[in-house]
C-alpha positions, 0 to 999 in steps of 0.5 A, a space after each residue: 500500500 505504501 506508493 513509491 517516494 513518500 515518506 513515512 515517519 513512524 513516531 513514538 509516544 511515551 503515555 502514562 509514564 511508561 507504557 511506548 506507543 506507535 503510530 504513523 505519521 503519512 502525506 496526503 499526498 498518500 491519498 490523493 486518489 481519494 482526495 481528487 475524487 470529489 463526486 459527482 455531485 460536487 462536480 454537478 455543484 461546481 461553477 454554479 450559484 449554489 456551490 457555496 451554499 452546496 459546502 455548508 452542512 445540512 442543518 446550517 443550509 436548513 436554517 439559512 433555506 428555512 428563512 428563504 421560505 418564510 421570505 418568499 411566504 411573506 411576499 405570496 401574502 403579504 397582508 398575512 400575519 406571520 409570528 415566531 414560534 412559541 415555546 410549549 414551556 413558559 417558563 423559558 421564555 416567550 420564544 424559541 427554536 423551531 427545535 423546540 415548538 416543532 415548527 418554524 413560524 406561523 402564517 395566519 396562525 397555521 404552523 409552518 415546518 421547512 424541510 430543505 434537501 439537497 439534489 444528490 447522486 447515488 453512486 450505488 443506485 445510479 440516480 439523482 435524489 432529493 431526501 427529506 428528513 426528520 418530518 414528524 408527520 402523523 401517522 397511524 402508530 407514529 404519532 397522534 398529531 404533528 407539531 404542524 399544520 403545512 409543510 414546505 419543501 425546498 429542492 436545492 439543486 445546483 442553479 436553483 431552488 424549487 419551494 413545495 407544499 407538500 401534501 403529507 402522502 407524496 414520497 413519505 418513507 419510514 426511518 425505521 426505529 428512529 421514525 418515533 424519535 427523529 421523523 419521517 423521510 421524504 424520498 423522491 428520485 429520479 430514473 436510474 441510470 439517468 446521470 444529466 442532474 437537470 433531466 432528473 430534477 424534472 423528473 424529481 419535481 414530475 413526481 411531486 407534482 403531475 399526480 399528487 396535491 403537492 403545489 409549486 410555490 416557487 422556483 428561484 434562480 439563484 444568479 438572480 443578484 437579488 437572491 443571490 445578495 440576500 444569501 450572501 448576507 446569510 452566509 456572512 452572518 452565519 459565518 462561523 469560525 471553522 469556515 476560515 480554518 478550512 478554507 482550502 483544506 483538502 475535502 472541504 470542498 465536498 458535502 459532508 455526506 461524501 466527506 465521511 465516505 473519503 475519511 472511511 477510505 483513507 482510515 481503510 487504507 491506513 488499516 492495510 498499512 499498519 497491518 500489511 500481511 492481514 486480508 481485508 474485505 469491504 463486502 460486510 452491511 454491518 460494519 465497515 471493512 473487516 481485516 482477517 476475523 476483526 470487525 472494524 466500525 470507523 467514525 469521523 468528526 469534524 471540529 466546530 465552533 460553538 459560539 455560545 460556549 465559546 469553545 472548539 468541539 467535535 462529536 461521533 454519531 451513530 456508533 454501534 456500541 453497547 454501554 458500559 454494565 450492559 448485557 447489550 454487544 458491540 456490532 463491532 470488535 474494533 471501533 476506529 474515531 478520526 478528526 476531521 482538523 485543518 491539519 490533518 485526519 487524526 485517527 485513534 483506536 476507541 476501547 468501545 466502551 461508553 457510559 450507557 447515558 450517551 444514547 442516540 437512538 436504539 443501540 446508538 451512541 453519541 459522544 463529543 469531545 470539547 477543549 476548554 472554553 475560551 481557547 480560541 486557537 484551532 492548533 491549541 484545541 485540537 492538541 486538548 481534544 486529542 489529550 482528553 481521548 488518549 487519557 480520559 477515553 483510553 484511545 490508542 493513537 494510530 496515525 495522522 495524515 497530514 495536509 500538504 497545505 501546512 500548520 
C-alpha cells in the first residue's frame, strides 16, 4: 500500500509514564486518489450559484433555506400575519427554536415546518435524489398529531431552488426505529441510470407534482443578484469560525455526506498499512471493512465552533456500541474515531466502551469531545481534544495524515 517516494515517519509516544506507543505519521499526498475524487455531485455543484451554499452542512443550509421560505411566504401574502414560534414551556421564555415548538413560524396562525434537501447522486443506485428528513408527520402508530399544520419543501439543486407544499402522502418513507424519535423521510428520485442532474430534477419535481396535491410555490434562480445578495448576507452572518480554518483544506470542498465516505477510505487504507500481511474485505452491511476475523466500525468528526460556549468541539454519531454494565454487544470488535482538523485526519483506536447515558437512538451512541472554553486557537484545541481521548477515553493513537497545505 505504501506508493513509491513518500515518506513515512513512524513516531513514538511515551503515555502514562511508561507504557511506548506507535503510530504513523503519512502525506496526503498518500491519498490523493481519494482526495481528487470529489463526486459527482460536487462536480454537478461546481461553477454554479449554489456551490457555496452546496459546502455548508445540512442543518446550517436548513436554517439559512428555512428563512428563504418564510421570505418568499411573506411576499405570496403579504397582508398575512406571520409570528415566531412559541415555546410549549413558559417558563423559558416567550420564544424559541423551531427545535423546540416543532415548527418554524406561523402564517395566519397555521404552523409552518421547512424541510430543505439537497439534489444528490447515488453512486450505488445510479440516480439523482432529493431526501427529506426528520418530518414528524402523523401517522397511524407514529404519532397522534404533528407539531404542524403545512409543510414546505425546498429542492436545492445546483442553479436553483424549487419551494413545495407538500401534501403529507407524496414520497413519505419510514426511518425505521428512529421514525418515533427523529421523523419521517421524504424520498423522491429520479430514473436510474439517468446521470444529466437537470433531466432528473424534472423528473424529481414530475413526481411531486403531475399526480399528487403537492403545489409549486416557487422556483428561484439563484444568479438572480437579488437572491443571490440576500444569501450572501446569510452566509456572512452565519459565518462561523471553522469556515476560515478550512478554507482550502483538502475535502472541504465536498458535502459532508461524501466527506465521511473519503475519511472511511483513507482510515481503510491506513488499516492495510499498519497491518500489511492481514486480508481485508469491504463486502460486510454491518460494519465497515473487516481485516482477517476483526470487525472494524470507523467514525469521523469534524471540529466546530460553538459560539455560545465559546469553545472548539467535535462529536461521533451513530456508533454501534453497547454501554458500559450492559448485557447489550458491540456490532463491532474494533471501533476506529478520526478528526476531521485543518491539519490533518487524526485517527485513534476507541476501547468501545461508553457510559450507557450517551444514547442516540436504539443501540446508538453519541459522544463529543470539547477543549476548554475560551481557547480560541484551532492548533491549541485540537492538541486538548486529542489529550482528553488518549487519557480520559483510553484511545490508542494510530496515525495522522497530514495536509500538504501546512500548520
Amino acid at each position: 500500500m505504501l506508493r513509491p517516494g513518500v515518506p513515512v515517519v513512524i513516531v513514538a509516544v511515551f503515555v502514562f509514564g511508561w507504557q511506548l506507543r506507535c503510530y504513523l505519521v503519512l502525506p496526503a499526498s498518500q491519498f490523493q486518489h481519494i482526495l481528487n475524487d470529489s463526486g459527482r455531485t460536487c462536480k454537478a455543484y461546481e461553477g454554479h450559484a449554489g456551490h457555496e451554499l452546496s459546502l455548508l452542512s445540512p442543518k446550517r443550509r436548513g436554517m439559512i433555506l428555512a428563512e428563504f421560505s418564510k421570505k418568499q411566504l411573506a411576499q405570496l401574502h403579504p397582508h398575512a400575519t406571520i409570528e415566531e414560534p412559541t415555546r410549549q414551556n413558559p417558563c423559558n421564555g416567550p420564544h424559541g427554536s423551531a427545535s423546540q415548538a416543532g415548527y418554524h413560524f406561523s402564517v395566519d396562525g397555521r404552523k409552518i415546518v421547512c424541510r430543505s434537501a439537497q439534489m444528490t447522486w447515488r453512486r450505488s443506485e445510479k440516480l439523482w435524489i432529493a431526501h427529506f428528513r426528520g418530518v414528524k408527520l402523523q401517522w397511524p402508530y407514529v404519532r397522534n398529531r404533528a407539531p404542524f399544520d403545512d409543510l414546505y419543501l425546498t429542492i436545492f439543486s445546483p442553479d436553483s431552488l424549487h419551494v413545495i407544499k407538500h401534501d403529507l402522502q407524496t414520497g413519505v418513507s419510514s426511518n425505521g426505529l428512529r421514525t418515533g424519535r427523529d421523523g419521517h423521510y421524504i424520498r423522491v428520485q429520479g430514473v436510474r441510470g439517468q446521470e444529466c442532474w437537470q433531466t432528473a430534477r424534472s423528473q424529481i419535481l414530475d413526481k411531486f407534482l403531475a399526480s399528487s396535491q403537492c403545489e409549486l410555490v416557487a422556483h428561484i434562480d439563484l444568479s438572480a443578484t437579488e437572491v443571490h445578495s440576500w444569501f450572501q448576507k446569510q452566509l456572512e452572518g452565519m459565518a462561523a469560525l471553522q469556515d476560515h480554518e478550512y478554507k482550502g483544506v483538502p475535502l472541504n470542498h465536498m458535502t459532508p455526506e461524501l466527506r465521511g465516505l473519503r475519511i472511511e477510505q483513507i482510515a481503510f487504507e491506513v488499516d492495510q498499512i499498519l497491518h500489511p500481511n492481514c486480508s481485508f474485505s469491504r463486502a460486510s452491511s454491518k460494519v465497515d471493512w473487516v481485516r482477517g476475523d476483526v470487525t472494524v466500525e470507523s467514525k469521523h468528526g469534524q471540529m466546530l465552533f460553538d459560539r455560545d460556549r465559546q469553545c472548539w468541539y467535535c462529536g461521533f454519531s451513530r456508533i454501534k456500541s453497547a454501554g458500559d454494565n450492559s448485557c447489550e454487544y458491540n456490532l463491532f470488535d474494533e471501533l476506529w474515531l478520526t478528526i476531521y482538523s485543518p491539519f490533518g485526519l487524526h485517527i485513534l483506536r476507541h476501547p468501545g466502551k461508553f457510559d450507557p447515558c450517551v444514547t442516540q437512538g436504539p443501540n446508538e451512541r453519541r459522544v463529543a469531545l470539547r477543549a476548554p472554553r475560551y481557547i480560541l486557537g484551532v492548533k491549541e484545541a485540537l492538541y486538548q481534544m486529542l489529550v482528553q481521548m488518549e487519557l480520559r477515553w483510553g484511545c490508542q493513537p494510530l496515525a495522522t495524515v497530514l495536509w500538504d497545505t501546512g500548520g
